[in-house]
OpenMM code with the backbone's topology and positions (N, CA, C; nanometers):
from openmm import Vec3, app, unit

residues = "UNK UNK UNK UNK UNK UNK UNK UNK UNK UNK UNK UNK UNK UNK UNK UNK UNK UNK UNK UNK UNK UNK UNK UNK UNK UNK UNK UNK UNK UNK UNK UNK UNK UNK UNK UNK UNK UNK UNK UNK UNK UNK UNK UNK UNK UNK UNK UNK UNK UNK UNK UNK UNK UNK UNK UNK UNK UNK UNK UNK UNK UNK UNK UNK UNK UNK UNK UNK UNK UNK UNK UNK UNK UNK UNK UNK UNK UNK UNK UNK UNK UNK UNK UNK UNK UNK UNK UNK UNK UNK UNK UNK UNK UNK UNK UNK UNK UNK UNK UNK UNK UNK UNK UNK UNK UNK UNK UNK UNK UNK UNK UNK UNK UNK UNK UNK UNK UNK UNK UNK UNK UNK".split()
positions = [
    Vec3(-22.3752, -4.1210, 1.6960),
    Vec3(-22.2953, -4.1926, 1.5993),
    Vec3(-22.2906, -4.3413, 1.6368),
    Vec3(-22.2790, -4.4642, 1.5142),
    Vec3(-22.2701, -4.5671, 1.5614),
    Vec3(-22.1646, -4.6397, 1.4554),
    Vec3(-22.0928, -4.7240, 1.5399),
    Vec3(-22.0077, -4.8061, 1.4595),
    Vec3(-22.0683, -4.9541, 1.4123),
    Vec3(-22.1185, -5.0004, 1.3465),
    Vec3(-22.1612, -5.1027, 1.2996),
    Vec3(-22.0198, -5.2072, 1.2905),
    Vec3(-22.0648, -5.3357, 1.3601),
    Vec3(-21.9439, -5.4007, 1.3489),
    Vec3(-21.9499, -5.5030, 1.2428),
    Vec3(-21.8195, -5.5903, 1.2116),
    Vec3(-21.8292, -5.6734, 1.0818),
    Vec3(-21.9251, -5.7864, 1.0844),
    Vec3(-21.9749, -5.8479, 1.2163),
    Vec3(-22.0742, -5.9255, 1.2265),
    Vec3(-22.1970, -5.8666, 1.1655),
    Vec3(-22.2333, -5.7438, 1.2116),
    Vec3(-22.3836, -5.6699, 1.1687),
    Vec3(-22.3770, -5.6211, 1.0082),
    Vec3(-22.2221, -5.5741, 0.9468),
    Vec3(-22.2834, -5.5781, 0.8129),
    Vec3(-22.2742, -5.6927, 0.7734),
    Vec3(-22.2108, -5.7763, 0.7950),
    Vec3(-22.1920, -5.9279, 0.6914),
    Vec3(-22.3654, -5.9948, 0.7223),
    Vec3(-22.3928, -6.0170, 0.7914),
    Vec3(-22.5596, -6.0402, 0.8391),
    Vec3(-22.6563, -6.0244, 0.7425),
    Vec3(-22.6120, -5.8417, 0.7299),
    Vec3(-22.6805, -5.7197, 0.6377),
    Vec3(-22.6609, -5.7440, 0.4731),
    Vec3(-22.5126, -5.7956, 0.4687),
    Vec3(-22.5329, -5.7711, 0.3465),
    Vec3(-22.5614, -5.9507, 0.2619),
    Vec3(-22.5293, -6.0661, 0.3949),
    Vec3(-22.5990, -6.1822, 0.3461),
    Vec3(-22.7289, -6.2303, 0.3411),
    Vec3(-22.7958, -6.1250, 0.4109),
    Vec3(-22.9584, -6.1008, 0.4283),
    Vec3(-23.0015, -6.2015, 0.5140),
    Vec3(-22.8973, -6.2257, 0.6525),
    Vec3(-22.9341, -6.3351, 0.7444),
    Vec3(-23.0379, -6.3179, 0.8004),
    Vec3(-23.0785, -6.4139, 0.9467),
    Vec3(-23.1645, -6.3918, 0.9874),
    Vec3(-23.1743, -6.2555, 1.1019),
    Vec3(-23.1169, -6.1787, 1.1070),
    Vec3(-23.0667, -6.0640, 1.1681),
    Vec3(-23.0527, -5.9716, 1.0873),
    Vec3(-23.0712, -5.9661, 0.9677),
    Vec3(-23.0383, -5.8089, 0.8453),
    Vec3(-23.1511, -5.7313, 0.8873),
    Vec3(-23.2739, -5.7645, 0.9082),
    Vec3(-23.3673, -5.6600, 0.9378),
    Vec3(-23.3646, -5.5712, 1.0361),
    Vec3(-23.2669, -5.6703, 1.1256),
    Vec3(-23.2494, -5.5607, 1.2993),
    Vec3(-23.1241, -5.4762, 1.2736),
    Vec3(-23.0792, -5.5127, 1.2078),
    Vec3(-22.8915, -5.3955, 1.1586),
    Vec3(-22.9721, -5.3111, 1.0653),
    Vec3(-23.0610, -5.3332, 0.9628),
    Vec3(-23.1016, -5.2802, 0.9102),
    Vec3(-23.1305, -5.1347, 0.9114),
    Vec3(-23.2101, -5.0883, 1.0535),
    Vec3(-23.2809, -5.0099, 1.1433),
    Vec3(-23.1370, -4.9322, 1.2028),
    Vec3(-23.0473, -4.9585, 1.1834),
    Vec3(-22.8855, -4.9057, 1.2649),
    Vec3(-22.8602, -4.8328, 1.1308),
    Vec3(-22.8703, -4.9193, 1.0040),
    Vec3(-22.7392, -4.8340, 0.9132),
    Vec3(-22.8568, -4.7331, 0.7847),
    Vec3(-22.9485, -4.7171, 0.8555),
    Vec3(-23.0427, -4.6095, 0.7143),
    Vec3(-22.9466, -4.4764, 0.7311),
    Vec3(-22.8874, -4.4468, 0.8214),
    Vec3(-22.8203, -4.3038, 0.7869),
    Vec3(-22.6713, -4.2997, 0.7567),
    Vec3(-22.5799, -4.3460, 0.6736),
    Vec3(-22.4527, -4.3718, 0.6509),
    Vec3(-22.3844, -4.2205, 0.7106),
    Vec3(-22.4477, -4.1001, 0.6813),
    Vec3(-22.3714, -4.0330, 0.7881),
    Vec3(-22.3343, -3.9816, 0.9241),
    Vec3(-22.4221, -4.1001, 0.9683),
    Vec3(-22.3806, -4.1053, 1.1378),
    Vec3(-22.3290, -4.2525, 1.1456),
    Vec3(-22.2534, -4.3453, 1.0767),
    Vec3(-22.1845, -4.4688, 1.0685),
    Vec3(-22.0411, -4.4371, 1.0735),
    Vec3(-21.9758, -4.4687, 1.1656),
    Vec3(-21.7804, -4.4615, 1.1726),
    Vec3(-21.8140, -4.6337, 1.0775),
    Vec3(-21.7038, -4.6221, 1.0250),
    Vec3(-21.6140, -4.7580, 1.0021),
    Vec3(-21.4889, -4.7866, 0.9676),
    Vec3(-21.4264, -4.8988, 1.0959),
    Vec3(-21.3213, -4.8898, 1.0994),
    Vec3(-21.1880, -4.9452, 0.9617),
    Vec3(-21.0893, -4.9302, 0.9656),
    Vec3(-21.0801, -5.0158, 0.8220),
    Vec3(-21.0438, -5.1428, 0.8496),
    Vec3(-21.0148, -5.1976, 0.9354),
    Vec3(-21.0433, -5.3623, 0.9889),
    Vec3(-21.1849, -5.4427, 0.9724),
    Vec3(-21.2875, -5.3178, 0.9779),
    Vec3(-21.4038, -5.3834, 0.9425),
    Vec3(-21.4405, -5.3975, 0.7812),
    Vec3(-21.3788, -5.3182, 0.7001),
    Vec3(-21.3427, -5.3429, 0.5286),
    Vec3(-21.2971, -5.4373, 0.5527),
    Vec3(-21.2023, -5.4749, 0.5872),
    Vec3(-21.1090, -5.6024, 0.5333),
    Vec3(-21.1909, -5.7018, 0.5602),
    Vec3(-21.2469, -5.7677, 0.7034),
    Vec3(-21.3214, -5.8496, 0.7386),
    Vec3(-21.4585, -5.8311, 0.6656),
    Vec3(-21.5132, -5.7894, 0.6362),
    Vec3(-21.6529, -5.8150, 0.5141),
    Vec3(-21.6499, -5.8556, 0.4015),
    Vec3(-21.5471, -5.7882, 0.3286),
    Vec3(-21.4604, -5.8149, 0.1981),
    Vec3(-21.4138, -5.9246, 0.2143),
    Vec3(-21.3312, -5.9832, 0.3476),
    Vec3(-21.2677, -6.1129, 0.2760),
    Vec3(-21.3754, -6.2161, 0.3779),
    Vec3(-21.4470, -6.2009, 0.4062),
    Vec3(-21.5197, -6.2778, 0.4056),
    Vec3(-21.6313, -6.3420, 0.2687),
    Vec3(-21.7085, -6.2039, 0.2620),
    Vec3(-21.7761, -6.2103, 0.1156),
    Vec3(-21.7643, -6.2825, 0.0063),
    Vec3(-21.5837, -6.2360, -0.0370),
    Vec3(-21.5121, -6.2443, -0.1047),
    Vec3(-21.4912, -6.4010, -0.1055),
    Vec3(-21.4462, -6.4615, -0.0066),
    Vec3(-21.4698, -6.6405, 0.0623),
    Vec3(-21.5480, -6.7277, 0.0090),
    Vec3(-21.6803, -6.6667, 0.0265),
    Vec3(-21.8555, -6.7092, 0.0156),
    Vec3(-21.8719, -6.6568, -0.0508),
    Vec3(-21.8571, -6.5819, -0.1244),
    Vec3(-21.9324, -6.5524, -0.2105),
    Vec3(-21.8907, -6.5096, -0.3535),
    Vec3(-21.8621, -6.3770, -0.4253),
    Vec3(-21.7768, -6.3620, -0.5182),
    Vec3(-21.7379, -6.2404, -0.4870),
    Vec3(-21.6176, -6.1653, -0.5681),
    Vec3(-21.5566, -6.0692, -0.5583),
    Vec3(-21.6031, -5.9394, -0.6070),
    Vec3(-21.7444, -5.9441, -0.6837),
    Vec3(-21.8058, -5.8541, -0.7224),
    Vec3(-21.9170, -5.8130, -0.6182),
    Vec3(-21.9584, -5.9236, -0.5030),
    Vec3(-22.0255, -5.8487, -0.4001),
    Vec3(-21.9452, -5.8263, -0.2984),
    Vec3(-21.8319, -5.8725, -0.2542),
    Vec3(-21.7473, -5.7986, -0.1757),
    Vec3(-21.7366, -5.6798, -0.2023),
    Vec3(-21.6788, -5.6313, -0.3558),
    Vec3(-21.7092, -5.4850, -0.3782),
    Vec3(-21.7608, -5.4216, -0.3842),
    Vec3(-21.8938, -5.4514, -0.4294),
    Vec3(-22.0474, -5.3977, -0.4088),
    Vec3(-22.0330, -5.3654, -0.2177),
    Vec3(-22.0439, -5.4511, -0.1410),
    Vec3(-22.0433, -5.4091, -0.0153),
    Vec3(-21.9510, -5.3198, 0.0422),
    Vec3(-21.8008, -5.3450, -0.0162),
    Vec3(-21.7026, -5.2431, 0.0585),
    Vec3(-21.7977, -5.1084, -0.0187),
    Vec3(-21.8031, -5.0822, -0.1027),
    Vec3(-21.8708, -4.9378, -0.1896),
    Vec3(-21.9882, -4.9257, -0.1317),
    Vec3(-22.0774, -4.9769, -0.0524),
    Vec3(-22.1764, -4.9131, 0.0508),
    Vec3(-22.1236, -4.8618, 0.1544),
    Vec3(-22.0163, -4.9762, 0.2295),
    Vec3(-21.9768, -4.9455, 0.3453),
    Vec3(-21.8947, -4.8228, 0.3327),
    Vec3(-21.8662, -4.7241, 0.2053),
    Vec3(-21.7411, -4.6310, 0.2031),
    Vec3(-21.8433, -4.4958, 0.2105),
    Vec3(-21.9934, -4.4871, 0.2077),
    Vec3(-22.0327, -4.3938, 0.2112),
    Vec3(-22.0844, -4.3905, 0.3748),
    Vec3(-22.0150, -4.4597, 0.4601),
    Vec3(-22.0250, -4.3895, 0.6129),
    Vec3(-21.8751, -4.3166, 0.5897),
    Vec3(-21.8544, -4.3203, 0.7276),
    Vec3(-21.6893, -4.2256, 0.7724),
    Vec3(-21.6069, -4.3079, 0.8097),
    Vec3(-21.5122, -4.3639, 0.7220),
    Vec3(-21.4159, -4.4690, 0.7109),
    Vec3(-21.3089, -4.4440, 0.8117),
    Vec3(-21.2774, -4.4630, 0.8883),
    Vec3(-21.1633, -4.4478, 1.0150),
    Vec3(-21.0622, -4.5100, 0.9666),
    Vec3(-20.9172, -4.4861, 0.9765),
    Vec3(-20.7772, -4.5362, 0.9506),
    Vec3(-20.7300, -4.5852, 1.0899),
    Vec3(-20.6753, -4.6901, 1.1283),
    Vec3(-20.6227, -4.7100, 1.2244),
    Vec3(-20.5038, -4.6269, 1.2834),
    Vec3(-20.4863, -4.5240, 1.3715),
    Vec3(-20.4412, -4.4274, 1.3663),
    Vec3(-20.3211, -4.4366, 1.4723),
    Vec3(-20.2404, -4.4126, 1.5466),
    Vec3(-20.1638, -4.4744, 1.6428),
    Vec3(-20.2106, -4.4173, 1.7792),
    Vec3(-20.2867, -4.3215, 1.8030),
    Vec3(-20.3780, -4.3405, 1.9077),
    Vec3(-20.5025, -4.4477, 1.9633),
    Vec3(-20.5290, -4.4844, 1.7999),
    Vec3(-20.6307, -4.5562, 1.8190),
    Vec3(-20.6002, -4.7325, 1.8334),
    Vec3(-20.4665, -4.7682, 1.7994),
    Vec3(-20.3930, -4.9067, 1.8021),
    Vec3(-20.3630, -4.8750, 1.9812),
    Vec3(-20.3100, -4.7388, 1.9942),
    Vec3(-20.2575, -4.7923, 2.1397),
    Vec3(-20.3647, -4.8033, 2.2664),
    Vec3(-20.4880, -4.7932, 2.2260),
    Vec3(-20.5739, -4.7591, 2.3111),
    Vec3(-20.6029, -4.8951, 2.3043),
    Vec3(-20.6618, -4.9572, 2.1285),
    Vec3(-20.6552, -5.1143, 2.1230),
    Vec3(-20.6143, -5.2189, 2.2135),
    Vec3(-20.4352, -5.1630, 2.2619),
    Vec3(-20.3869, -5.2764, 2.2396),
    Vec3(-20.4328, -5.2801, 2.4563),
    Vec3(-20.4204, -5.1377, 2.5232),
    Vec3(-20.4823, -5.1411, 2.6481),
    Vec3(-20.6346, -5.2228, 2.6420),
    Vec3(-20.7514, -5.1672, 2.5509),
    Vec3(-20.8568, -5.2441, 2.5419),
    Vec3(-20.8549, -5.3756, 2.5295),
    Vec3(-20.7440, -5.4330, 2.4991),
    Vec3(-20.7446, -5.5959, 2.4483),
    Vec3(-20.7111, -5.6564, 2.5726),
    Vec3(-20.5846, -5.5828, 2.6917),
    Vec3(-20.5439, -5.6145, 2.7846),
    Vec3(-20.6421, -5.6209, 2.8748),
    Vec3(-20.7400, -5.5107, 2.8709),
    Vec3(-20.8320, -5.5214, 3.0033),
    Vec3(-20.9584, -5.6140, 2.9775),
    Vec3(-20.9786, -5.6152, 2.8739),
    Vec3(-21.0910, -5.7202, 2.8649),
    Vec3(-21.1201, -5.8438, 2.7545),
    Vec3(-20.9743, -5.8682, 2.7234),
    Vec3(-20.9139, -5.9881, 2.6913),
    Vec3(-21.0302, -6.0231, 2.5257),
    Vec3(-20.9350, -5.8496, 2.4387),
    Vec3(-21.0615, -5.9215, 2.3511),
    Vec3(-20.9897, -5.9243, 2.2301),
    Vec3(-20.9638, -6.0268, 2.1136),
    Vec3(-20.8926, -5.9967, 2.0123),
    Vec3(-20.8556, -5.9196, 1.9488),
    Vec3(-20.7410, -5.9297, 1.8942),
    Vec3(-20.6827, -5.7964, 1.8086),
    Vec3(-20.7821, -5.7319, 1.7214),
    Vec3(-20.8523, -5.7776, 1.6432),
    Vec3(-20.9743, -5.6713, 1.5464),
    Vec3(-21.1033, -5.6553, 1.5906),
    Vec3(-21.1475, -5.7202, 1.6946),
    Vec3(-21.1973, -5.6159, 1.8048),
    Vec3(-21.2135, -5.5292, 1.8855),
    Vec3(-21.0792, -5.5400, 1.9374),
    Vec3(-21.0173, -5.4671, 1.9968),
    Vec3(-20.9890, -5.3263, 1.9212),
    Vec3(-20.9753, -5.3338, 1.8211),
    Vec3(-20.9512, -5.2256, 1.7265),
    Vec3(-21.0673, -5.1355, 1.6975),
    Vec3(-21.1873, -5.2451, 1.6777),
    Vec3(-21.3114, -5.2122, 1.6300),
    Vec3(-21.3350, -5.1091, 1.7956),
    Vec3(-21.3546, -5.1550, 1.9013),
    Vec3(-21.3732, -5.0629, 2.0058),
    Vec3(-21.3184, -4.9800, 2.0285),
    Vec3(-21.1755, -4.9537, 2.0225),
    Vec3(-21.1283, -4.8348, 2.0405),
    Vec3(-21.1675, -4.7573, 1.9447),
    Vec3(-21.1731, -4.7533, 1.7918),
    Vec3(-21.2034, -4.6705, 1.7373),
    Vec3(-21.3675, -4.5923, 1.7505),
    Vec3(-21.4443, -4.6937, 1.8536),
    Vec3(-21.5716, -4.6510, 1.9073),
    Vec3(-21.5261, -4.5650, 1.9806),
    Vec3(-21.4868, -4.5744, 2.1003),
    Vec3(-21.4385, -4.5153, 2.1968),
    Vec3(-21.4001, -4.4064, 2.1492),
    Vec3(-21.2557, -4.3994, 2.0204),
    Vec3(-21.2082, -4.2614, 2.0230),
    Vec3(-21.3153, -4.1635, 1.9644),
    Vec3(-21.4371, -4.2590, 1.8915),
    Vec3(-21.4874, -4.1463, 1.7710),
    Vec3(-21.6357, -4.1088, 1.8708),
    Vec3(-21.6418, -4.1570, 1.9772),
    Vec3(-21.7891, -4.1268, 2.0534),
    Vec3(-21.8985, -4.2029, 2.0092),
    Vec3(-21.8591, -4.3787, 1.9585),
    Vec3(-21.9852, -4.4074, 1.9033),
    Vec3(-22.0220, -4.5250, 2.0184),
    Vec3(-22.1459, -4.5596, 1.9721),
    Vec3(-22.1885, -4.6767, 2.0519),
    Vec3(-22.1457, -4.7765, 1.9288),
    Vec3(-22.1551, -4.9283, 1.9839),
    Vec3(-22.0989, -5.0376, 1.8993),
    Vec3(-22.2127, -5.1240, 1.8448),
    Vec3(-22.2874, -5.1350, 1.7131),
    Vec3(-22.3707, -5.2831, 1.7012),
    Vec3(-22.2515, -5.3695, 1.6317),
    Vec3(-22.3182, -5.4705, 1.6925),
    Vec3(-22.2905, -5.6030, 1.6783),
    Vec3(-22.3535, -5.6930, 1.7291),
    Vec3(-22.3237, -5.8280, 1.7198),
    Vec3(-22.3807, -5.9623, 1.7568),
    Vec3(-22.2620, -6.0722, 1.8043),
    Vec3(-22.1079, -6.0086, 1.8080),
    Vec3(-22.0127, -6.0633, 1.8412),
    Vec3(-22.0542, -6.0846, 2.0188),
    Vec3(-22.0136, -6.1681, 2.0515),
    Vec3(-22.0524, -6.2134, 2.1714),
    Vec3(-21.9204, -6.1387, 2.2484),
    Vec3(-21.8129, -6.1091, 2.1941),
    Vec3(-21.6862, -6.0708, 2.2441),
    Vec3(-21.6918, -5.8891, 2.3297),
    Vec3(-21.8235, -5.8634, 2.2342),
    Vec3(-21.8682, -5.7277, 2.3159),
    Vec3(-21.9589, -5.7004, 2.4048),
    Vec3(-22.0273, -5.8237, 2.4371),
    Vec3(-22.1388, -5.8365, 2.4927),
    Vec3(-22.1862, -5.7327, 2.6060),
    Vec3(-22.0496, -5.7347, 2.6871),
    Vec3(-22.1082, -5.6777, 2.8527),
    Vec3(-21.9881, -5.5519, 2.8383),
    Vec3(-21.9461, -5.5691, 2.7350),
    Vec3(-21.8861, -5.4055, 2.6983),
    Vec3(-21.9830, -5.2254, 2.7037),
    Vec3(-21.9156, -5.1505, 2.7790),
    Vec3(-22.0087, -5.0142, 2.7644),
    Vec3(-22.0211, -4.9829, 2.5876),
    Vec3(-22.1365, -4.8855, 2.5635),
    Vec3(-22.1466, -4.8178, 2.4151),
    Vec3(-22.1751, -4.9219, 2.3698),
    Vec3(-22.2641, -5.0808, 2.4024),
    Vec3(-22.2605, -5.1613, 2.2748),
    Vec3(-22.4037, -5.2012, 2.2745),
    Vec3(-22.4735, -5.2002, 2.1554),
    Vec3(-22.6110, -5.2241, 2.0916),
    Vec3(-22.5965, -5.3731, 2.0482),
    Vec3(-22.6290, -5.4681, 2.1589),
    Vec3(-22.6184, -5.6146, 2.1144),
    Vec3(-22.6880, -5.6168, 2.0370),
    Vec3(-22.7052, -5.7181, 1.9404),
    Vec3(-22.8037, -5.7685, 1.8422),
    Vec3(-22.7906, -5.9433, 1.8849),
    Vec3(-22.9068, -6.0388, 1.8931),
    Vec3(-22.9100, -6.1540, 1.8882),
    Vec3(-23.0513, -6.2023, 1.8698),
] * unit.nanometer
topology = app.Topology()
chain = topology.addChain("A")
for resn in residues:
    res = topology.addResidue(resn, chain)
    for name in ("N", "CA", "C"):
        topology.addAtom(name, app.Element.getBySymbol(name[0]), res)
């Protein structure tokens, strides 16, 4: 299982210079967790840059992986993960919910870099 983080779909779905390497991560939406911190952050990014009809277009791809709720196991594990390796609140979120669900992490956030379970992209 892999959690794709909001750096790797926003990439993906702005067709950066990195969509081809996330690309190769998300062909099977049913081995994709996603957390719902990572909805919000694609969407309102998108949504920012771009318009509100591809924000939705993207949240409606991103809903055919396995959408995770922030759960209160998974905030309190967060908020230890944030303490030990000093990493923001919706990262922090984004990893624990790796952690609880058994996935490895892509991304290109530099904030996960030397983190276990994580598939850098750069």
């Amino acid at each position: 299982m892999l959690l794709i983080d909001s750096s790797g779909w926003i990439e993906f779905f702005i067709d950066g210079p990195l969509a081809k390497e996330y690309s190769r991560h998300l062909k099977d939406p049913a081995k994709i967790v996603t957390p719902t911190v990572v909805l919000y952050e694609v969407y309102k990014k998108i949504k920012r840059e771009r318009t509100e009809e591809e924000a939705l277009l993207a949240v409606s791809l991103m809903n055919r992986t396995s959408v995770v709720d922030l759960s209160e196991s998974i905030a309190l594990l967060a908020a230890d993960l944030s303490i030990q390796n000093s990493l923001p609140m919706a990262d922090a979120m984004v990893y624990a919910t790796a952690m609880e669900k058994n996935c490895s992490v892509v991304t290109g956030d530099e904030h996960f870099k030397k983190l276990d379970k994580v598939i850098f992209i750069s």
